[in-house]
N, CA, C and O atoms as a DFTB+ gen file, in Angstrom:
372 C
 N C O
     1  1     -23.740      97.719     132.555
     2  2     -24.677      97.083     131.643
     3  2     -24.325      95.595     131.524
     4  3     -23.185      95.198     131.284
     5  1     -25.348      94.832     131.703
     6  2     -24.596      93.700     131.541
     7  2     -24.485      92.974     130.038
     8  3     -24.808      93.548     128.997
     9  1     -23.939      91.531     130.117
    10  2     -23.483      91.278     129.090
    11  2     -24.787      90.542     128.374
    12  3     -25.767      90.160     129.013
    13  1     -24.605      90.385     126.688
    14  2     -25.374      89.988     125.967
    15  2     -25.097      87.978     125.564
    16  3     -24.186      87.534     126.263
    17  1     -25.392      87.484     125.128
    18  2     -25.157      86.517     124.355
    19  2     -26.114      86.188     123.502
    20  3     -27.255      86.022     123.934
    21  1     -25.798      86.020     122.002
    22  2     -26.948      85.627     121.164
    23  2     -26.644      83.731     120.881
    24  3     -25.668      82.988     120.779
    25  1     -28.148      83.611     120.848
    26  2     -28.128      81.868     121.318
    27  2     -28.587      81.547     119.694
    28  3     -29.155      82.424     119.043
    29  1     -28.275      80.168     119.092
    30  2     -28.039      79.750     118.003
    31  2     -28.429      78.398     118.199
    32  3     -28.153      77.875     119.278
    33  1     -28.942      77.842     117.448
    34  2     -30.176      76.890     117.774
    35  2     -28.890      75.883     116.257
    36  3     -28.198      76.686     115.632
    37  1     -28.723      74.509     115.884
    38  2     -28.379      73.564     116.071
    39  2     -29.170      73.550     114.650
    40  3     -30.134      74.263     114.371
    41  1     -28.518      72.526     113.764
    42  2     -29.190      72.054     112.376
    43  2     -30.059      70.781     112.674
    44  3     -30.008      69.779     111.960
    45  1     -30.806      70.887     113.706
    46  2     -31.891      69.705     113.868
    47  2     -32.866      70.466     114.899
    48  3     -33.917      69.870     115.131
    49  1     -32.667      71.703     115.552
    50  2     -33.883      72.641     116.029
    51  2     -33.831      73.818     115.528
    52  3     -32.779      74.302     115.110
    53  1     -34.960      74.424     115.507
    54  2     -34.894      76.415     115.062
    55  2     -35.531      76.827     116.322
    56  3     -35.934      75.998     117.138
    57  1     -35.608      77.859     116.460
    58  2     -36.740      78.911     117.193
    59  2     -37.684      78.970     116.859
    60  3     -37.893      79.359     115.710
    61  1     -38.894      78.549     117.849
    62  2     -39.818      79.529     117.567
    63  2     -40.064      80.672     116.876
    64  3     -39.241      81.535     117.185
    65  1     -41.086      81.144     115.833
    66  2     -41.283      81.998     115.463
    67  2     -40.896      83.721     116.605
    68  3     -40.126      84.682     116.594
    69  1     -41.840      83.261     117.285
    70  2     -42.545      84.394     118.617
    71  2     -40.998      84.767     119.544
    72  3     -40.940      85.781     120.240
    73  1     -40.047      83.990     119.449
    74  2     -38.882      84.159     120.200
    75  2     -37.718      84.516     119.480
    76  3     -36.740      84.386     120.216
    77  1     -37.392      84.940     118.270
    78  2     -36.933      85.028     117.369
    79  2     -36.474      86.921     117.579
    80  3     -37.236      87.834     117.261
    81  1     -35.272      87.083     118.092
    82  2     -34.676      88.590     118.318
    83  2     -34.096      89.188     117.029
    84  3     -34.327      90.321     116.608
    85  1     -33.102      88.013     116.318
    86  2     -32.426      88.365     115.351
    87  2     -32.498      87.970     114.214
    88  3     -31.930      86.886     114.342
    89  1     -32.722      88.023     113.375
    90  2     -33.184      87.273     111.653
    91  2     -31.893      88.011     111.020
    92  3     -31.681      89.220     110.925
    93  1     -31.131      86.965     110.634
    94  2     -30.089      87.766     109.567
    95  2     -30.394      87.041     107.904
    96  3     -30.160      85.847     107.717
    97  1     -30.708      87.568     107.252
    98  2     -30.657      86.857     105.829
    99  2     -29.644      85.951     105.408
   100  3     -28.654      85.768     106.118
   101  1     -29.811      85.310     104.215
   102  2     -28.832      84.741     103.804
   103  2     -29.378      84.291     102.199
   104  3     -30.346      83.650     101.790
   105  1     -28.249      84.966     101.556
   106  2     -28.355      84.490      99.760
   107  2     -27.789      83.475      99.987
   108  3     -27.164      83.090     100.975
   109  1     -28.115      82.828      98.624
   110  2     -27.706      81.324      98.327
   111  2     -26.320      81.234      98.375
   112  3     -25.869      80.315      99.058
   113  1     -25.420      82.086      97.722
   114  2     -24.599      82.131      97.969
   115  2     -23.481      81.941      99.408
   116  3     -22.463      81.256      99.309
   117  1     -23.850      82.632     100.666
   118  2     -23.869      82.692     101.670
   119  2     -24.095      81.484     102.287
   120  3     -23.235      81.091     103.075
   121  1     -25.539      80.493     102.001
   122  2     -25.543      78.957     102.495
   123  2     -24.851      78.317     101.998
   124  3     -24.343      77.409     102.655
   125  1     -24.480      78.498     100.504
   126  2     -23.174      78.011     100.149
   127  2     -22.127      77.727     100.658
   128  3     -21.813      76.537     100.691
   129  1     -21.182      78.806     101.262
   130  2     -20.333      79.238     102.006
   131  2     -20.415      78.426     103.751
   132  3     -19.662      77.695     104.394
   133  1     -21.655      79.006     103.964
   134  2     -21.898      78.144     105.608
   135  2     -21.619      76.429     105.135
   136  3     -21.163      75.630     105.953
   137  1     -21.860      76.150     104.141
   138  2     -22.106      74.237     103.747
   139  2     -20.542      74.100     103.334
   140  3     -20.088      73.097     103.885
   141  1     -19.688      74.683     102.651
   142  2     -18.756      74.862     103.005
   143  2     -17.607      74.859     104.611
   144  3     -16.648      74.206     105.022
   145  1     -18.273      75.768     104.977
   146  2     -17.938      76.000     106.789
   147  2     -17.714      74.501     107.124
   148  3     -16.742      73.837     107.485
   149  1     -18.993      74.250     106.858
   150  2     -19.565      72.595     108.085
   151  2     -18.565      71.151     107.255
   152  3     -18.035      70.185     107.803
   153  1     -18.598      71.417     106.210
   154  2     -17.699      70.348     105.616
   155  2     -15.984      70.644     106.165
   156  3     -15.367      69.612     106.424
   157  1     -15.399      71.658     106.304
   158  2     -14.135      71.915     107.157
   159  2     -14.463      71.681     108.650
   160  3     -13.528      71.613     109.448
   161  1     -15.359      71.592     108.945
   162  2     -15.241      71.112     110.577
   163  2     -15.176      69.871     110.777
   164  3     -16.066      69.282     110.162
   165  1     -14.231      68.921     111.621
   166  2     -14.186      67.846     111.434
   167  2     -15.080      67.056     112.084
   168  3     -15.042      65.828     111.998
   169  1     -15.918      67.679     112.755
   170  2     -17.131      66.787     113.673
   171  2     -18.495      66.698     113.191
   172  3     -19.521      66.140     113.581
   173  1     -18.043      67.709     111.846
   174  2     -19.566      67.616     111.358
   175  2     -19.276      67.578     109.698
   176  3     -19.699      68.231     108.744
   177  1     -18.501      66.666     109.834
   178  2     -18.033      66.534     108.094
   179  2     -19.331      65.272     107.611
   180  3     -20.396      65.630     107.109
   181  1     -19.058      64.107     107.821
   182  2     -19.546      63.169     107.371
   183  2     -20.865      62.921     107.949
   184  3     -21.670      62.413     107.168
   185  1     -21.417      63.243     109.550
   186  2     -22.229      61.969     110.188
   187  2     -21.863      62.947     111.384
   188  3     -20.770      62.904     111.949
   189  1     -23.273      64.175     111.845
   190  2     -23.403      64.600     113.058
   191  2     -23.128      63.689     114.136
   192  3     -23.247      62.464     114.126
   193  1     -22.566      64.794     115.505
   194  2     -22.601      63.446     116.677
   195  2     -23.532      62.935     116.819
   196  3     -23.656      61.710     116.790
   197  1     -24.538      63.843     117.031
   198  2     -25.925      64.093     117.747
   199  2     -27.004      64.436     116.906
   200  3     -27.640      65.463     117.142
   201  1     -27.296      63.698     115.942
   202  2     -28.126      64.014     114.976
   203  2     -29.348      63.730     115.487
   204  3     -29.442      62.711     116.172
   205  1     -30.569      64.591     115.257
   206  2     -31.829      64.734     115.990
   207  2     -32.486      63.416     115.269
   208  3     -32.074      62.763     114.311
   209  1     -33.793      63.248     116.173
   210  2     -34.604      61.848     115.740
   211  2     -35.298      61.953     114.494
   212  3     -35.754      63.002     114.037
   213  1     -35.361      60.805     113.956
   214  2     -35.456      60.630     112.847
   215  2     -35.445      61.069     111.062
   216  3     -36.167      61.099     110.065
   217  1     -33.904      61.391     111.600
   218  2     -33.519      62.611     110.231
   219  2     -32.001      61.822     109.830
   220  3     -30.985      61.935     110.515
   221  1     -32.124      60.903     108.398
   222  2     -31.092      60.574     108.141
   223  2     -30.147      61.455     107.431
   224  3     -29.044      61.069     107.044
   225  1     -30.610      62.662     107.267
   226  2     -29.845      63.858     106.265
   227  2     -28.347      64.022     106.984
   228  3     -28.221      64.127     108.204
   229  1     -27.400      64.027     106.187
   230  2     -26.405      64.843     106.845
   231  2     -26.295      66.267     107.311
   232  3     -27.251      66.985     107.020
   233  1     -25.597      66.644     107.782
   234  2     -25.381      67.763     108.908
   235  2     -25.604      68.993     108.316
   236  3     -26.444      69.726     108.838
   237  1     -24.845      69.468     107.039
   238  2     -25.038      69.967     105.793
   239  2     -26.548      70.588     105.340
   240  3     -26.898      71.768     105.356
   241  1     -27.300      69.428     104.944
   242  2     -28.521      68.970     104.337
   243  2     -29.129      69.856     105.393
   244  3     -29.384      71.051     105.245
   245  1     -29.329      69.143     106.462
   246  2     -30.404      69.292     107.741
   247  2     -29.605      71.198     107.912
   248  3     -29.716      71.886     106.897
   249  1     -29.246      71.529     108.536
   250  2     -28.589      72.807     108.636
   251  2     -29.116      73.549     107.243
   252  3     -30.106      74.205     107.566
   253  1     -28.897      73.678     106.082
   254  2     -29.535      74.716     104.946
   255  2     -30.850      74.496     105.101
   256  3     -31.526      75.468     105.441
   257  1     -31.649      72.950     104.856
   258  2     -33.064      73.025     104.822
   259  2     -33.437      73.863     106.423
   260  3     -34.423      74.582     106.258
   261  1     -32.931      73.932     107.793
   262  2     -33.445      75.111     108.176
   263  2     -33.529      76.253     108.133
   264  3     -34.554      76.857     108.451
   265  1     -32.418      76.824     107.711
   266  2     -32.284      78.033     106.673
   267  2     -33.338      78.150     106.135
   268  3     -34.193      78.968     106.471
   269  1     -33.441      77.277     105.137
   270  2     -34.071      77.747     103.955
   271  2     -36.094      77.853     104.738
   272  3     -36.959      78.703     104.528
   273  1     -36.116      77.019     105.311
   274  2     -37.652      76.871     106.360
   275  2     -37.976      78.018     107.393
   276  3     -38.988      78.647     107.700
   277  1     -37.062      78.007     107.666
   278  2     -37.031      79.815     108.825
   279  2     -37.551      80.788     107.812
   280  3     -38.657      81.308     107.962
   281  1     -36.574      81.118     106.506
   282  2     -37.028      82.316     105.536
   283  2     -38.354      82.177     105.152
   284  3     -39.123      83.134     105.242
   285  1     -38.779      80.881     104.653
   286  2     -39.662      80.244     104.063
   287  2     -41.339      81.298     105.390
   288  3     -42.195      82.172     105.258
   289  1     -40.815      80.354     106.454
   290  2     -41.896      80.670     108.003
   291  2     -42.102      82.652     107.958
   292  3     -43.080      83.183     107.434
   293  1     -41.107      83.335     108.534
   294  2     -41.147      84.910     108.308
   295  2     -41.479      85.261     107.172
   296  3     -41.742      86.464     107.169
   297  1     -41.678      84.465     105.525
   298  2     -42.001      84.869     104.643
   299  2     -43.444      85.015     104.575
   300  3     -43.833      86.034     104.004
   301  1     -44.303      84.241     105.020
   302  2     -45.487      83.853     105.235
   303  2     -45.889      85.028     106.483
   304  3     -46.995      85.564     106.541
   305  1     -44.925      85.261     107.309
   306  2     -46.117      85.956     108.159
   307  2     -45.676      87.695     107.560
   308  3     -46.213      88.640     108.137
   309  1     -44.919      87.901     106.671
   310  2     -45.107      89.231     105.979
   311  2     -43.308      89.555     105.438
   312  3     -43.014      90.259     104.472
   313  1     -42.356      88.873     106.300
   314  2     -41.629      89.720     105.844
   315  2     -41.186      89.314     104.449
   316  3     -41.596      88.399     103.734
   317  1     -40.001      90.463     104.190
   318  2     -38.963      90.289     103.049
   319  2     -38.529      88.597     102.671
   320  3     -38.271      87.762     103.537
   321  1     -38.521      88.326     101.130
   322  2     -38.497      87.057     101.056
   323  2     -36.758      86.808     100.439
   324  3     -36.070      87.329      99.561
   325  1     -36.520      85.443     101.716
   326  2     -35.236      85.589     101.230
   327  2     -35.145      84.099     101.179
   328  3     -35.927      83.279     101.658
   329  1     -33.623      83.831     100.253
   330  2     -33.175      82.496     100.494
   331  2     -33.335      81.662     102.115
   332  3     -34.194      80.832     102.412
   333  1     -32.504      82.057     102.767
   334  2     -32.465      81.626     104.010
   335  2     -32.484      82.613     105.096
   336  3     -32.281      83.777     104.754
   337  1     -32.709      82.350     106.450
   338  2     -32.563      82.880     107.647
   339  2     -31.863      82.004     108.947
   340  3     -32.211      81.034     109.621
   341  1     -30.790      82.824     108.908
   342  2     -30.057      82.394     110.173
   343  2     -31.194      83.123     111.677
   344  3     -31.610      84.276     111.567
   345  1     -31.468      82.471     112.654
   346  2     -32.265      83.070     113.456
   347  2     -31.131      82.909     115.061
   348  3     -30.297      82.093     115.453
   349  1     -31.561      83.845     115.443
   350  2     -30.632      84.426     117.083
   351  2     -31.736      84.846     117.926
   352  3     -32.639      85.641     117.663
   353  1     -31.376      83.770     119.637
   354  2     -32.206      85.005     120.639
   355  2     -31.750      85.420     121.616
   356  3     -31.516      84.560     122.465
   357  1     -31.425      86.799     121.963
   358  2     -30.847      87.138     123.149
   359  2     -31.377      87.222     124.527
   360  3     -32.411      87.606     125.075
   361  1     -29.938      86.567     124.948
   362  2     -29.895      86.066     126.680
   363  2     -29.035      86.879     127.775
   364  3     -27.953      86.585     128.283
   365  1     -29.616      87.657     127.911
   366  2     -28.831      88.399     129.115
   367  2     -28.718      87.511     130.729
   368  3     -29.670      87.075     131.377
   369  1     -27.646      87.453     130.986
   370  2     -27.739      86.692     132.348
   371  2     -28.244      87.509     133.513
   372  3     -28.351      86.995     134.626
């Protein structure tokens, strides 16, 4: 069988709706915790490397508001309404 990898999209892109394999929730609490995460990493403490065009938000900021826009998007087309959504799509080689 071969192997899986789930792909994770960057706090300045999401997925597509339509391509979207894995939706994991996330309470506030939980983005909490991830904004936490990103402030202990030292490359994404202050001032992304690679911060997408025209988004002065920090890394932080930009990263929950997609969270929070993913839940927001699947909320609208029916599902369960949550704080945030972490979204995954799997890539088999």
């Amino acid at each position: 069988m071969p192997e899986e990898v789930w792909l994770y999209r960057g706090a300045w892109q999401e997925w597509d709706v339509d391509m979207i394999d894995m939706a994991v929730p996330l309470s506030q609490a939980q983005i909490t915790q991830k904004i936490f995460g990103i402030f202990k990493h030292q490359s994404q403490k202050d001032k992304a490397m690679f911060p997408g065009p025209y988004d002065d938000r920090e890394f932080w900021q930009r990263a929950q508001a997609r969270n929070m826009e993913t839940a927001e998007r699947l909320n609208k087309l029916g599902l369960p309404d949550y704080y945030g959504i972490e979204a995954f799509v799997r890539w088999t080689p």
